[in-house]
N, C-alpha and C positions, 0 to 999 in steps of 0.2 A: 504493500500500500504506500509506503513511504518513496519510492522510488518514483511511483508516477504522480505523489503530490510534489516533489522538487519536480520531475521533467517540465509538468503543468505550468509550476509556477515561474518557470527559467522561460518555457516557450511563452507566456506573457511578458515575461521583462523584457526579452528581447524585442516584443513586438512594441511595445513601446518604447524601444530605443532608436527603430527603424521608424518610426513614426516623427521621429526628429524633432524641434525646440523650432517651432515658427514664431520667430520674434515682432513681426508685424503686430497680429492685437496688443502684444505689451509697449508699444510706440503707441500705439492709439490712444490706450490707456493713461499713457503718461501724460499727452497732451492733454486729451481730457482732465484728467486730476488738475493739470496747471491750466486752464482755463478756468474750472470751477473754483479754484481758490483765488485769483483774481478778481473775478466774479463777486465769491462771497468778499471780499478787502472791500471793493467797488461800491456792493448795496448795502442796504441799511434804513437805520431811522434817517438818516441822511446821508444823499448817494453821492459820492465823490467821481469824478470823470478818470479814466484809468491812467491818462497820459501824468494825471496828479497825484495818483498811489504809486506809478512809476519813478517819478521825481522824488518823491519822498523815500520812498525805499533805496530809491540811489543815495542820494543826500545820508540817510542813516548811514550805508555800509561806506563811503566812503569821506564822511566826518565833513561833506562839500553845507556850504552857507542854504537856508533853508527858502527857495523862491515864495515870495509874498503871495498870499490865496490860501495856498495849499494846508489844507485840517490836518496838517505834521503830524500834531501829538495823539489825533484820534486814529490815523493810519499806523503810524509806526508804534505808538503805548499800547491801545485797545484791541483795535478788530483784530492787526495782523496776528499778534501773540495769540490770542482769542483761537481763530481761523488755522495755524498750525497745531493748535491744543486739540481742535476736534479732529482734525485733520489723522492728529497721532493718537487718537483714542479710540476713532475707529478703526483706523488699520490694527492696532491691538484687542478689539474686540472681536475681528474678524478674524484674525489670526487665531486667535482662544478658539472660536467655534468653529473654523475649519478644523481644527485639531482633535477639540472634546468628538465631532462627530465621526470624522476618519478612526479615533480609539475605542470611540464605546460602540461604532458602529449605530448610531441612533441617530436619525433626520432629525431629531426635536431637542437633542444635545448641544448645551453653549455652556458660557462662564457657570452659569446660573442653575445649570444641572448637578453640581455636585453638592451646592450649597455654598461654595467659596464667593461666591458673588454676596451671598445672605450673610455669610459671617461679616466678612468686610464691610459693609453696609452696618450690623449689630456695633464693631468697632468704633467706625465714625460715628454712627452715633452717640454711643455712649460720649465717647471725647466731645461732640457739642452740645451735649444733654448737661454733661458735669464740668466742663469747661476746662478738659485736661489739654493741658499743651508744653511745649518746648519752649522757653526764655528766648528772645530775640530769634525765634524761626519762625517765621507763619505759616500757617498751616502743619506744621510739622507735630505737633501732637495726634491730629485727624490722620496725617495722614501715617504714624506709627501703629497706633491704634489699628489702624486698618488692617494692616500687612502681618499685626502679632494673630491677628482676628483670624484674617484669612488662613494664612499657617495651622495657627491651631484647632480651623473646622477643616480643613485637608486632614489632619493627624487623626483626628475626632473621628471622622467618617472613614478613613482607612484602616485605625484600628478596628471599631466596631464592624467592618465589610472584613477583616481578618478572619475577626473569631466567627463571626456568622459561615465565611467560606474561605478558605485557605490558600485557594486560586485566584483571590479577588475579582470574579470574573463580576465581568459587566452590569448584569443585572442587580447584582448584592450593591455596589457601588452608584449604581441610581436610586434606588431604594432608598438608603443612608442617605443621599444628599436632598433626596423630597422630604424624608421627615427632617433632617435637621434644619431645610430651610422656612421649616414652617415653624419648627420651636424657635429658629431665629427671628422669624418675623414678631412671636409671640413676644420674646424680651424687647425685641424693638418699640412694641403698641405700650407695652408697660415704663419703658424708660420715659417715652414722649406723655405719658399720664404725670411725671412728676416733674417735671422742664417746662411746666405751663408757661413760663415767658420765651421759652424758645421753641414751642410748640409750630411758631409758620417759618421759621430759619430751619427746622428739621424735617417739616411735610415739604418744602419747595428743595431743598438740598435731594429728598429719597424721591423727588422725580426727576431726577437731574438737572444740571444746569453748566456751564463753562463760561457763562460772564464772568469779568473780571481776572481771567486768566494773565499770568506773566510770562513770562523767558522763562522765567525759573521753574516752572510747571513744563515746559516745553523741551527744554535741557532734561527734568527728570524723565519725563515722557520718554524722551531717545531715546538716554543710557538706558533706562528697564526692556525697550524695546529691544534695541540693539544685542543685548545680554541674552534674556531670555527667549526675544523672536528667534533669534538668529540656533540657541539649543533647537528651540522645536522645530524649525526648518530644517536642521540637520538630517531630522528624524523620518521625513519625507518617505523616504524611500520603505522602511516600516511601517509607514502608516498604511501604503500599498499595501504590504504582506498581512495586514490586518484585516483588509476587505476583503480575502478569501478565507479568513477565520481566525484564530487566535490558535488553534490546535495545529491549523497548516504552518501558519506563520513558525510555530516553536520547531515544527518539523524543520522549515530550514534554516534554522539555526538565529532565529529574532528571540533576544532574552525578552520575553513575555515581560516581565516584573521590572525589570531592568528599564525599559521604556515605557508604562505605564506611569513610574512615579516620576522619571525628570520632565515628562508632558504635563503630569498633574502640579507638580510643584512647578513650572515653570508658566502655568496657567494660572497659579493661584498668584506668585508674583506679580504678574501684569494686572488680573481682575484687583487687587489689592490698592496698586498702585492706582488706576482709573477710576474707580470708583473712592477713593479718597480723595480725586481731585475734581472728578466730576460727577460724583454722586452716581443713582444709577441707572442707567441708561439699555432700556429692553429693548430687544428683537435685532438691535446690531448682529453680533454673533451669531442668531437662529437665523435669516434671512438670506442677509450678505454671501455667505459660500453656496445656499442654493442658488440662486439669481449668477454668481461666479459658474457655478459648474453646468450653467446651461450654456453660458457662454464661452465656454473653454475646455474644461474636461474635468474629469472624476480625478485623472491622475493629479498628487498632493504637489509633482513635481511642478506640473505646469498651474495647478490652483492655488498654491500659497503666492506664487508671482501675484499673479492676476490680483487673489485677495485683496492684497497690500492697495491698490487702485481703487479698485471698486469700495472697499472698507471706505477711505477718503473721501472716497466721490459721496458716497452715502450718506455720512453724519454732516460732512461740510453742507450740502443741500437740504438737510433735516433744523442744521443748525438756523442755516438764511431762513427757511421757513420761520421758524420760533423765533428770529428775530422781526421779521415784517409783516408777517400774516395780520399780526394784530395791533403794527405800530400805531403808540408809543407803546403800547402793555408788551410784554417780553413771555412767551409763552416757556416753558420748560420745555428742554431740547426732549426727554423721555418721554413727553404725553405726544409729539411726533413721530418721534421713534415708532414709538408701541400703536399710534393711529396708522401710521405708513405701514408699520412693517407687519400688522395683522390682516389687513388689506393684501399687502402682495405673497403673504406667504398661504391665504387661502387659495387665491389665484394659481399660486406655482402648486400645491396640493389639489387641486382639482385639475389640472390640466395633467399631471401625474397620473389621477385616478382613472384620466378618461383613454390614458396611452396605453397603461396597463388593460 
C-alpha cells in the first residue's frame, strides 16, 4: 500500500512542477494592490488629488521643502500609516486562513477556528477593561496581553486535544477551539459588565477598527509578518501533502506533529499580534483564500503568492468603505468585513454546491 501512496503522491508533485510558476497574475496583482492603496491615501472624508499624495510622499522620503496646498500631515501622519496597517493585517489574516484550512483541511477554518483569535481578543480586553499597560509604550500592554493570551489558549487547546486524542488529529483540535472560544467570549461579556466606563472603547475596539494607526504599528506588523509568514510559507509544500491526508502525508515522510505546531504557533503569533492592534476583524481569513483559489489554484505554492495581494486588496477596500460609506461617522472596519464577506462566501458556497 505504501509504495503506490509515495508513487501517487511523487506522480502529483511532479505534475505540478511541469505545470510551471506563471508569473503574469502575480504582476497583475501587484499593480492592482498599488493602485488600490493609492486609491485608499486619495479618498476619504476629504479626497486629496493623487498628483498631491505623490508630492507628499516624495517630500516625506526625501526630507525635500513641503509644496503649499498639499494636506502633508493628513497624507503622510494619518491615512498613509492607516492604509499600510490594513494593508498588512490582511495579508496576515489571509495568510492565517490559507494555512489553518490547507492543515485542518476544513473550508470554514481561519485565525478564529482554534480559538486563538478569542483568547487574544479575552487578552486585550482585559488590559482595556483594567487599564494594564507598559510605562512610556503605547499600546504595548494591549498588545502583550494579547500575545501571552493567545499562547496560552494555543497551549490550552493542544493540551486538552492531547489527552482527548494523542494524534491531535483534526477534529479533536476544532472541537477544543469552539468551546474555548465561547468560554472566551463568556469572560469577555463579564469583564465588559465591570468597565462600565469603558464599556463603548471595548464594544467598538471587539468590532475592529485601524484608525489612528502609526509607523510603529506598521514596523510591528512587518517584522511579525516577515518572521512568522515567511515559517508558514516555508511549509507550503506540506500543506500539499496534507490535502491527500494526514496518514499519506506521514507515509512520505511529513512529520505530522512537527508541522502542525510551528503553523499553529506561528498562526497564533500573527492573530495575536493583529488583533491587539486592530481589534477583530471576521471573514478576512475564511473568504480571502477561497475567492484566491478560484482565481489561481489549490496548490499552497502558487496561493500563498496570490494571498499576500488579494489579503491587501481586500481589507484596504473594506477599510475605504468604513471610512466613507457613512462620512463623517466612521463605521468599524469588522461590521464590513463580516457584511462583505458573508455575502461572498454564501455566493462562493453555492456556486460550489451547484458544481458539485
Amino acid at each position: 500500500m505504501r509504495p503506490k501512496i509515495v508513487h501517487g503522491y511523487m506522480k502529483k508533485k511532479l505534475k505540478l512542477k511541469r505545470e510551471g510558476f506563471n508569473t503574469l497574475p502575480y504582476i497583475i496583482f501587484a499593480i492592482l494592490t498599488l493602485c488600490t492603496l493609492i486609491l485608499c491615501v486619495c479618498l476619504g472624508s476629504v479626497n486629496i488629488p493623487i498628483k498631491d499624495v505623490f508630492r507628499a510622499i516624495y517630500s516625506a522620503i526625501f526630507a525635500k521643502p513641503v509644496p503649499e496646498g498639499i494636506a502633508y500631515s493628513v497624507i503622510v501622519s494619518v491615512r498613509l500609516p492607516r492604509v499600510l496597517s490594513v494593508a498588512l493585517v490582511g495579508i496576515s489574516l489571509s495568510i492565517c486562513g490559507a494555512a489553518m484550512q490547507g492543515l485542518l483541511k476544513n473550508p470554514l477554518a481561519e485565525g478564529s477556528t482554534l480559538g486563538v483569535s478569542s483568547g487574544a481578543s479575552l487578552g486585550a480586553v482585559l488590559a482595556i477593561a483594567f487599564g494594564i499597560s507598559i510605562p512610556n509604550i503605547p499600546l504595548a500592554g494591549t498588545m502583550v496581553m494579547a500575545l501571552i493570551f493567545a499562547f496560552a489558549s494555543l497551549i490550552l487547546i493542544l493540551s486538552l486535544s492531547y489527552r482527548l486524542d494523542f494524534s491531535l488529529s483534526t477534529n479533536t483540535i476544532i472541537l477544543m477551539g469552539v468551546v474555548f472560544s465561547m468560554f472566551a467570549n463568556s469572560i469577555i461579556s463579564l469583564a465588559i459588565t465591570f468597565a462600565a466606563d469603558k464599556v463603548k472603547h471595548i464594544t467598538f475596539w471587539t468590532m475592529g477598527s485601524l484608525a489612528g494607526s502609526t509607523y510603529t504599528n506598521v514596523i510591528i506588523l512587518f517584522a511579525v509578518l516577515m518572521v512568522f509568514g515567511g515559517i508558514i510559507l516555508r511549509f507550503s509544500t506540506e500543506l500539499n501533502a496534507f490535502a491527500i491526508g494526514e496518514d499519506n502525508a506521514r507515509n512520505i515522510g511529513v512529520n505530522i506533529k512537527r508541522v502542525k505546531l510551528l503553523i499553529l504557533f506561528s498562526v497564533s503569533a500573527i492573530i495575536g499580534v493583529c488583533v491587539s492592534i486592530g481589534g477583530t476583524i471576521g471573514f478576512v481569513g475564511l473568504v480571502v483564500p477561497h475567492i484566491t483559489r478560484m482565481l489561481v489554484s489549490a496548490n499552497h505554492k502558487k496561493l500563498f503568492p496570490a494571498v499576500i495581494f488579494t489579503g491587501a486588496i481586500f481589507l484596504m477596500l473594506s477599510d475605504l468603505l468604513a471610512r466613507t460609506l457613512l462620512s463623517p461617522l466612521e463605521l468599524p472596519i469588522g461590521v464590513v468585513t463580516s457584511f462583505v464577506g458573508s455575502i461572498v462566501f454564501v455566493i462562493i458556497f453555492y456556486k460550489n454546491r451547484k458544481k458539485s
